[in-house]
N, C-alpha and C positions, 0 to 999 in steps of 0.2 A: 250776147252775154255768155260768157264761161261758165260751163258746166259746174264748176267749184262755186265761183258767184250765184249762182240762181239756184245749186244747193242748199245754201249758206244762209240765203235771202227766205226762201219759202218755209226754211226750216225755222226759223228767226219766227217767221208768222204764227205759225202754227204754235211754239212753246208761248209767245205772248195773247193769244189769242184763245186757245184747244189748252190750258197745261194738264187737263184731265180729259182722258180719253181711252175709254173701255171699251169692252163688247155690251152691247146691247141685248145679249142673251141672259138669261136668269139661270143662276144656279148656284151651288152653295160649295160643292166639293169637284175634282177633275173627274171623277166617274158621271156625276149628271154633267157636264161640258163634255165631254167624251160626248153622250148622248143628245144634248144640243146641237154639239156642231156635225152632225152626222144628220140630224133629222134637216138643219139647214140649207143640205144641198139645194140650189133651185128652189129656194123657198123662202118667205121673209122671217127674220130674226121675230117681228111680232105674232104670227103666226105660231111659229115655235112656240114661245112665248106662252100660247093661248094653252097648249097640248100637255105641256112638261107638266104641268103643278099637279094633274091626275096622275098622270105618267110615275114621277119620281116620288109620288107615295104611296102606290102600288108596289112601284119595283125599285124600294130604296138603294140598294145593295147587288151587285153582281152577281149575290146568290141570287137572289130572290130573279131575276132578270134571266137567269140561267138558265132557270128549272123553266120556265115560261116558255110556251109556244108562239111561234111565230104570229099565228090565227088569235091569239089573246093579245101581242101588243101592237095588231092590225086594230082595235077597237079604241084604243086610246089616241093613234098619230092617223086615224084616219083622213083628215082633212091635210095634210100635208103634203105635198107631191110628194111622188113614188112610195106610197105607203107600204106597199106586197114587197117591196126588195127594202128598206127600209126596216122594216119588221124583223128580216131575214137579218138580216148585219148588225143590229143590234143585239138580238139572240146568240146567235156569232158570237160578235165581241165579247160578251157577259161572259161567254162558256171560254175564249181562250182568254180572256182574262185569269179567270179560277185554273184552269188547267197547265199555264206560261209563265203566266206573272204575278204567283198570290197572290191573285183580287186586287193590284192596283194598278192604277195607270199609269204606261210605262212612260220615260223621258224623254229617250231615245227615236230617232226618226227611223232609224233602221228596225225597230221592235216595234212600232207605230203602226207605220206601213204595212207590219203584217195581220192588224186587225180587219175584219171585214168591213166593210163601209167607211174606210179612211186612207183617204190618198194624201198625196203632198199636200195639198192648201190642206186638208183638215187637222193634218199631223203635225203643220208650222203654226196653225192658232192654237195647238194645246199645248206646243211644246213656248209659246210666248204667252200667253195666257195663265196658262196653269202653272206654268215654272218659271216664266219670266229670261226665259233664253231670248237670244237675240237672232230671232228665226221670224222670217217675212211672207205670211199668206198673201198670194197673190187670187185675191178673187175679182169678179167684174168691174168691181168699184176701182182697187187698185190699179190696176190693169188700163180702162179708160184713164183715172184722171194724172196719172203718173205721164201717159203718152200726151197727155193735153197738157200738162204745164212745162212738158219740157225735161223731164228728169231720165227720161230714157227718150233712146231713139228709137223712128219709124224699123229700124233695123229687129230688136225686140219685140219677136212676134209671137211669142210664144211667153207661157205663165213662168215659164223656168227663166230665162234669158232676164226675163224683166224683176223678177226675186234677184237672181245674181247682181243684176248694176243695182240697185236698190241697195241690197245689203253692203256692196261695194263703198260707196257712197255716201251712206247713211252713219255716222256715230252709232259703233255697235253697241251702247247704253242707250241710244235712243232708239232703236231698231224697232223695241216692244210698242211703243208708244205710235211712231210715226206708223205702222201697220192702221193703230185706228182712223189716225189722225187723217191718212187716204180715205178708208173708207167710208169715214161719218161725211167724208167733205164729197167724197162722190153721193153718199146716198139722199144726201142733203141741199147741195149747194150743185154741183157738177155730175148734172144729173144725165144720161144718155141721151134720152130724145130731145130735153127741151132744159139745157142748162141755164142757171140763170146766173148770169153772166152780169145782170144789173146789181145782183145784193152780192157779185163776190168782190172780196176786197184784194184775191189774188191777180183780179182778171192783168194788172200792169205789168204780171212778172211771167204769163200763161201766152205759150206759142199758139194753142188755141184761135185764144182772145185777138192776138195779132194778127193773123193771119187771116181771120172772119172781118174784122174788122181795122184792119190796116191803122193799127196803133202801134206805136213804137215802142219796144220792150225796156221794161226799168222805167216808162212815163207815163205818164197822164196823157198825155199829148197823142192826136192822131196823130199819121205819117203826114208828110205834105208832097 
């Protein structure tokens, strides 16, 4: 199957199948998102989840976040991995926030990047997210099921490589969207250790699936 066709096809699936497809993190404005997707590193979106609703009515605003010590918002994200650096980058952020970019959060990937606790994947969900750019995080989720259906090659070994043929690829109005649409179907369906391969409806168009089980791509049909 060509790369264009099993684009075309999976993309196809996912608008009739996925037509809504968000982040699973809570928040109300891109300052708590900022804050979300920074405490997510290595951590689950539910998790988050449990921390923020203390968290962001403590420390509604960048100010209030600013003035805060590290040791005071270690008490709220304690249960989340890396909480002590964590702590730190949030603090961070708030203060070059107020001191950079009057207190809001910037669009920009190159003014992103230079918050503390935000790299490329965190900088490409706020800047799709929160502003609706057509900018592709590539996290675990991505990354796996993008290489298992097919949409990048083994060549793609790295978070950048595989953002570039993605976005390449991808309808830059659909770019915001199909970010989820990977990740809800990795975190869900195409799942690391133990995919389930029986409830997915993609498995006929997934070089994966072919390859485990020697079925022929675009059928139902084993190989013979």
């Amino acid at each position: 199957m060509r790369k264009k066709e099993r684009y075309e096809k999976i993309l196809a699936w996912f608008r009739e199948h996925m037509p809504i497809a968000e982040t699973e993190l809570h928040y109300d404005n891109p300052f708590q998102l900022l804050i979300a997707v920074i405490l997510s590193a290595q951590c689950t979106d539910k998790r988050v989840n449990m921390v923020t609703p203390a968290l962001f009515k403590t420390f509604p605003t960048p100010e209030a976040l600013a003035v805060a010590t590290p040791e005071a918002v270690f008490e709220y994200i304690h249960s989340v991995s890396y909480p002590n650096n964590k702590a730190k980058h949030l603090v961070g952020m708030a203060r070059m926030l107020l001191q950079d970019f009057d207190g809001q959060v910037p669009e920009q990937m190159e003014d992103l990047l230079r918050l503390p606790g935000v790299g490329r994947k965190t900088a490409n969900v706020i800047q799709s997210v929160a502003f609706n750019k057509a900018a592709m995080a590539v996290d675990t989720h991505v990354f796996r099921v993008s290489h298992r259906l097919g949409l990048v090659s083994a060549q793609c070994t790295t978070p950048l490589s595989v953002e570039k043929e993605l976005v390449k690829n991808i309808p830059e109005t659909e770019i915001p969207i199909a970010h989820h649409w990977l990740i809800l179907h990795g975190r869900y369906i195409c799942q690391a250790r133990t995919p389930q391969c029986d409830k997915c409806e993609l498995k006929f168009l997934c070089k994966y699936y072919s390859q485990k089980y020697k079925v022929k791509e675009g059928t139902n049909k084993e190989s013979e």
